[in-house]
DOKEFI-358302 format. One record per residue: residue number from 1; residue in three letters; x, y, z of N, C-alpha, C, O in turn. Coordinates in steps of 0.05 Angstrom, whole numbers, plus 5000, padded with zeros to 4 digits. Layout:
{NUM; 'Ala'; {X; Y; Z}; {X; Y; Z}; {X; Y; Z}; {X; Y; Z}}
...
END
This chain:
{1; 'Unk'; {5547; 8735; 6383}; {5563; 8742; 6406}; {5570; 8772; 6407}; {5587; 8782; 6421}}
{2; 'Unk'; {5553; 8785; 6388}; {5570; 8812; 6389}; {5547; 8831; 6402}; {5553; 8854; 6397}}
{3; 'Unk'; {5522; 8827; 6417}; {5501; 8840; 6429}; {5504; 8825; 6465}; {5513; 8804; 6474}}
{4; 'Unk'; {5492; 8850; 6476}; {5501; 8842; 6504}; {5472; 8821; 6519}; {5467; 8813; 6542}}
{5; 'Unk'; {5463; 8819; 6499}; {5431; 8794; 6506}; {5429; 8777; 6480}; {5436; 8787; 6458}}
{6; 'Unk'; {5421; 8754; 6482}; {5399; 8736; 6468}; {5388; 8743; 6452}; {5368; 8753; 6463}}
{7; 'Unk'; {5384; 8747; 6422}; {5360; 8759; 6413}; {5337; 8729; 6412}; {5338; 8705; 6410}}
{8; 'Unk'; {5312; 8754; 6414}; {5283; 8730; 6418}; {5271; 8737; 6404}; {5255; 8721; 6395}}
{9; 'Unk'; {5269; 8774; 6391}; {5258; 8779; 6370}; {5270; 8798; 6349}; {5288; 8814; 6353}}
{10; 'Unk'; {5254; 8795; 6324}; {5266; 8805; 6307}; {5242; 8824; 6291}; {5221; 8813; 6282}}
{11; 'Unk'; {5248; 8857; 6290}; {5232; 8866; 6272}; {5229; 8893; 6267}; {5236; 8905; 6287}}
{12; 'Unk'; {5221; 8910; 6247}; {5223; 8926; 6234}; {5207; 8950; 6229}; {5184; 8945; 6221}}
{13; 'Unk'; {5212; 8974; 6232}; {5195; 8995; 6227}; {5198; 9010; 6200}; {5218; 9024; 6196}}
{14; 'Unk'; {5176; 9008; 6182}; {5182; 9036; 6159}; {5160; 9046; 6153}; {5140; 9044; 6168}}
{15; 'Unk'; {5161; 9057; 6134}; {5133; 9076; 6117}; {5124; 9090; 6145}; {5102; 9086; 6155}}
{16; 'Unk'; {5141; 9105; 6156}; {5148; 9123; 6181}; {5154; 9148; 6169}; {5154; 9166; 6186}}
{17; 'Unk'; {5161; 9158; 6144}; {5168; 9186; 6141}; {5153; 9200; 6149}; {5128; 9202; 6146}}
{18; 'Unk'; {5180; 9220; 6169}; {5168; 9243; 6185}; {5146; 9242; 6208}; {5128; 9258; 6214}}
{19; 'Unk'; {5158; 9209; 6220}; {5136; 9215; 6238}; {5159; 9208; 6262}; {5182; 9199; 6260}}
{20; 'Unk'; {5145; 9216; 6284}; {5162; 9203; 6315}; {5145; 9177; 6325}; {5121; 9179; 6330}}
{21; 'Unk'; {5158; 9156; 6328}; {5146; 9130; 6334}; {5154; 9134; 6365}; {5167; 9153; 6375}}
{22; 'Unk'; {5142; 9105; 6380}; {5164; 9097; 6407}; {5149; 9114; 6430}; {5125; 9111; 6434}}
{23; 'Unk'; {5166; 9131; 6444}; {5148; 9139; 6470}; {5143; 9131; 6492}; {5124; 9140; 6505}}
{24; 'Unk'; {5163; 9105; 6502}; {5151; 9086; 6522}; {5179; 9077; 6526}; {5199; 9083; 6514}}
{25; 'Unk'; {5175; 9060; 6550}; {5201; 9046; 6558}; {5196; 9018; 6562}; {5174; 9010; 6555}}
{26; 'Unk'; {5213; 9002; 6573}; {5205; 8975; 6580}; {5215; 8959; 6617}; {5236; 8962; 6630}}
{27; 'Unk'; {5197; 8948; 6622}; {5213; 8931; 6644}; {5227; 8914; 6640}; {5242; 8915; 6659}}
{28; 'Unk'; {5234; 8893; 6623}; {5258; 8882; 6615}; {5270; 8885; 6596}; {5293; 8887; 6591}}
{29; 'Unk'; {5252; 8884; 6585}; {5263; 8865; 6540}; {5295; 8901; 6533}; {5287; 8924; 6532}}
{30; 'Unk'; {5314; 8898; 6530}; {5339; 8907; 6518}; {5337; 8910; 6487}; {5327; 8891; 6474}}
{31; 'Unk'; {5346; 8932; 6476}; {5340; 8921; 6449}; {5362; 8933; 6431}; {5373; 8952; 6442}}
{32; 'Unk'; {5370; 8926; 6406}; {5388; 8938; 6388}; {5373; 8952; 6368}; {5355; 8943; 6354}}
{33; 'Unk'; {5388; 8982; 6369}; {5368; 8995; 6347}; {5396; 8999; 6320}; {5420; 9001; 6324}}
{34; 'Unk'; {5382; 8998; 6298}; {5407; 8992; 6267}; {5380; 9014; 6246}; {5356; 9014; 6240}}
{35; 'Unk'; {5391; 9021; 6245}; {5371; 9038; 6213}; {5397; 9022; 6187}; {5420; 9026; 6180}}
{36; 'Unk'; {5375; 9004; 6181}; {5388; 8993; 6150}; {5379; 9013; 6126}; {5387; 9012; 6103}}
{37; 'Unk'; {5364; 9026; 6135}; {5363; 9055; 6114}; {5359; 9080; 6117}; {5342; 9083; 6135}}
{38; 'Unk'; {5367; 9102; 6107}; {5365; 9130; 6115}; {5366; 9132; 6147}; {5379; 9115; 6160}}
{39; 'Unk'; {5353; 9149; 6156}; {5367; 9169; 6175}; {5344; 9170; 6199}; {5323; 9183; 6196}}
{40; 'Unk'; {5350; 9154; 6227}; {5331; 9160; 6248}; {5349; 9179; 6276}; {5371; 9173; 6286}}
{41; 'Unk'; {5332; 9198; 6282}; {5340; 9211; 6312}; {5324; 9193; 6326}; {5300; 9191; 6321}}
{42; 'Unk'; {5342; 9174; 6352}; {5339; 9171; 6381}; {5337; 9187; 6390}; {5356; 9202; 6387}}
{43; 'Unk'; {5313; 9196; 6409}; {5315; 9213; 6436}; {5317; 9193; 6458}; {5299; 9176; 6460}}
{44; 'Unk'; {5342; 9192; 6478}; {5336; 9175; 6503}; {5332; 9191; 6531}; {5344; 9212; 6535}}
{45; 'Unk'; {5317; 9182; 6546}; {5319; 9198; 6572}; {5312; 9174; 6594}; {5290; 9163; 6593}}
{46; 'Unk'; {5337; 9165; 6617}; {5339; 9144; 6632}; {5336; 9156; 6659}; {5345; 9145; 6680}}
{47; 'Unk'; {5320; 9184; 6659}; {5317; 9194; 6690}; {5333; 9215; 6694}; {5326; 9238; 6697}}
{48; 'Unk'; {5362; 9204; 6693}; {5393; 9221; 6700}; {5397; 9235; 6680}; {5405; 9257; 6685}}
{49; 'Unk'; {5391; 9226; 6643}; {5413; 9236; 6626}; {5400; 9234; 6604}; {5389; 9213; 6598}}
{50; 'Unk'; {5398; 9256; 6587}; {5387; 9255; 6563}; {5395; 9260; 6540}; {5394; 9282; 6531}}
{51; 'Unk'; {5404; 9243; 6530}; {5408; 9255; 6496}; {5400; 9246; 6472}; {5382; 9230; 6470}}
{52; 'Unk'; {5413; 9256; 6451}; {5394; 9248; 6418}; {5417; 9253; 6403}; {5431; 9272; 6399}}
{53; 'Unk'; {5415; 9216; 6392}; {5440; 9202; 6380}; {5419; 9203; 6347}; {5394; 9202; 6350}}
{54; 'Unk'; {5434; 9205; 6318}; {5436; 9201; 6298}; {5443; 9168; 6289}; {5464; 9155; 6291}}
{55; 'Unk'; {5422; 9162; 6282}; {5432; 9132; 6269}; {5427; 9135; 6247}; {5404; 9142; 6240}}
{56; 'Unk'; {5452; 9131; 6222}; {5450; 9148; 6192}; {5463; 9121; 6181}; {5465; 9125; 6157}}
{57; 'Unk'; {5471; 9099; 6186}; {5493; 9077; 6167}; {5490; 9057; 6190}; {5491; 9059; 6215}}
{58; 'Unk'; {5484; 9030; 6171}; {5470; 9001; 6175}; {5497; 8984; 6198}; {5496; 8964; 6212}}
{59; 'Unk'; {5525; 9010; 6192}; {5543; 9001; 6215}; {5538; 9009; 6249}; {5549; 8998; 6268}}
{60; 'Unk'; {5526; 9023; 6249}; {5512; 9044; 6276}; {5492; 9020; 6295}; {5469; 9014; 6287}}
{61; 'Unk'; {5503; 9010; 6318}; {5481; 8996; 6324}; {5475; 9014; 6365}; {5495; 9019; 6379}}
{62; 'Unk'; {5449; 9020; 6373}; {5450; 9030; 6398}; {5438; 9012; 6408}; {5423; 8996; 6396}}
{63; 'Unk'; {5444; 9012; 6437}; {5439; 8988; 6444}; {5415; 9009; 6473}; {5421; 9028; 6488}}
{64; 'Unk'; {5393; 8996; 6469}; {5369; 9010; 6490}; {5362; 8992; 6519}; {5355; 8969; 6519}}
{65; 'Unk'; {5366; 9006; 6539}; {5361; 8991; 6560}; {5327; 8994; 6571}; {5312; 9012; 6561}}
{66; 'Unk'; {5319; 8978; 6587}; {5295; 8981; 6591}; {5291; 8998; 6603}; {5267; 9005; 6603}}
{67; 'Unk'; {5308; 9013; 6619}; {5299; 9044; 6630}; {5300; 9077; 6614}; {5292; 9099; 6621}}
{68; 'Unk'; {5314; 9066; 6592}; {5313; 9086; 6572}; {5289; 9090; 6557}; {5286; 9079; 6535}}
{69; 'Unk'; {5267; 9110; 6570}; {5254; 9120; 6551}; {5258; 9134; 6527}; {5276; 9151; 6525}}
{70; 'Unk'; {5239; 9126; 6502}; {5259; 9134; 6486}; {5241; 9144; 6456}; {5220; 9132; 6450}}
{71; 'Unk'; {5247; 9158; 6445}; {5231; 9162; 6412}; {5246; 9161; 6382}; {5269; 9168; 6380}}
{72; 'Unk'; {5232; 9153; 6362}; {5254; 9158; 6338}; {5233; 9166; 6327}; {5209; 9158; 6327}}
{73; 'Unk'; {5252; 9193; 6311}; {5241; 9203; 6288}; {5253; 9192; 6265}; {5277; 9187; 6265}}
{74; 'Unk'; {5236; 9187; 6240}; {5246; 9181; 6223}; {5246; 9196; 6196}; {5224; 9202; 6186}}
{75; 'Unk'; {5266; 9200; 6186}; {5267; 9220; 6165}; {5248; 9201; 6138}; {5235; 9181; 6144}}
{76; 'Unk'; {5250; 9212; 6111}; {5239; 9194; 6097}; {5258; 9175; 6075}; {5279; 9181; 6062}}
{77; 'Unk'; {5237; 9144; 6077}; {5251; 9119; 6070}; {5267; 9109; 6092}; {5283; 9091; 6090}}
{78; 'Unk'; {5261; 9123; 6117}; {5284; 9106; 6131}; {5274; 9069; 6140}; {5251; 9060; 6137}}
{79; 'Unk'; {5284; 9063; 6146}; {5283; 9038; 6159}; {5293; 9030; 6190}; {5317; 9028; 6194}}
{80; 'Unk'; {5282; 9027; 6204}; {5300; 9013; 6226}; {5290; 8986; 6239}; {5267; 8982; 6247}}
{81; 'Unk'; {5315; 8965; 6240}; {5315; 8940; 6244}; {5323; 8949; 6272}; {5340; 8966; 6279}}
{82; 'Unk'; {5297; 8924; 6295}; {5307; 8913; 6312}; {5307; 8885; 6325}; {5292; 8866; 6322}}
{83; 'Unk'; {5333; 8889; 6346}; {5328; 8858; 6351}; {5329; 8863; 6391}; {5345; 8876; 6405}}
{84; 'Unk'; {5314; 8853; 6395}; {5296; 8856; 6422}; {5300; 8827; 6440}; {5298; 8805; 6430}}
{85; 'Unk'; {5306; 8832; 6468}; {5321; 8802; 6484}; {5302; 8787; 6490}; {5304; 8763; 6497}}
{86; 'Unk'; {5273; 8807; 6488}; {5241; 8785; 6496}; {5219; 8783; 6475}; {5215; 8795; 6455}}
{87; 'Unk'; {5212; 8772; 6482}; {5193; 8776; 6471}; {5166; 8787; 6459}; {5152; 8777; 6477}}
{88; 'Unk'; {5149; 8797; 6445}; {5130; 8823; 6453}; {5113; 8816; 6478}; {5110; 8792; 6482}}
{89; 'Unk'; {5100; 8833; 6495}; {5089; 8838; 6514}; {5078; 8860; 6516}; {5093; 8880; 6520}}
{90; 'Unk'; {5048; 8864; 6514}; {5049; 8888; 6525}; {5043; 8904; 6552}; {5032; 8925; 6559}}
{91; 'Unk'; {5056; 8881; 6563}; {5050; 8889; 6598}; {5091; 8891; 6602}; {5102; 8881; 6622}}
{92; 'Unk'; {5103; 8901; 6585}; {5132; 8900; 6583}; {5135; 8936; 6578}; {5155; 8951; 6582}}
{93; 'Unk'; {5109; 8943; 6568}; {5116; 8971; 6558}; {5107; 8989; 6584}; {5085; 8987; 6596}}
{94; 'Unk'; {5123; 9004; 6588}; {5115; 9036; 6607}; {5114; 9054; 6589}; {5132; 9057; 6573}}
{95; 'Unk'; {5084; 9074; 6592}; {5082; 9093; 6586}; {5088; 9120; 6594}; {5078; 9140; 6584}}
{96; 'Unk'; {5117; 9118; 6626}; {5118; 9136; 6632}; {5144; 9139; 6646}; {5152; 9128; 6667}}
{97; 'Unk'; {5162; 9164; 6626}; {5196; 9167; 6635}; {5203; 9153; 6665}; {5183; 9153; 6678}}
{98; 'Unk'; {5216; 9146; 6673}; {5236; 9136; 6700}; {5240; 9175; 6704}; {5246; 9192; 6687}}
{99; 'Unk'; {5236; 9177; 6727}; {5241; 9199; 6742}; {5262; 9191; 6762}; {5261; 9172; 6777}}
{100; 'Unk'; {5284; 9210; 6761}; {5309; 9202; 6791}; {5291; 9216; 6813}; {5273; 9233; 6814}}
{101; 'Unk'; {5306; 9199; 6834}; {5294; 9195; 6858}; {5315; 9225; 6875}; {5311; 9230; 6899}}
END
């Protein structure tokens, strides 16, 4: 009860040092981003507003909407757990920022 969706999936990125993953956005699936280890930069950009949040402690959870394009860098050893409201698809992924109108 403490996420604003369902989770439907569950899963994990590492052996990422120093790289930028992500790059894409989604048409539905919402997702919770948690680094259960070391240290990832979010870049988000939803059209209107852009910024780049620090997720450094397994208490830190951001919550990604499907119009938030978005990237993480990951420092090294990091980890980041997610839990996602759909399921994979890859007709769910856009490869290209939401532009305001």
């Amino acid at each position: 009860n403490h996420l604003p969706f369902k989770v439907n999936r569950i899963y994990w990125t590492y052996n990422a040092d120093n790289q930028e993953r992500g790059g894409h956005r989604h048409l539905v699936t919402r997702q919770a981003l948690i680094a259960i280890n070391g240290s990832i930069t979010i870049n988000i950009d939803n059209g209107f507003k852009k910024s780049s949040l620090l997720l450094d402690d397994p208490t830190k959870c951001l919550i990604v909407e499907p119009e938030d394009w978005h990237t993480m860098y990951f420092e090294k050893n990091a980890i980041l757990l997610v839990l996602a409201s759909h399921h994979y698809n890859k007709d769910d992924y856009v490869n290209l920022p939401l532009r305001k109108k």
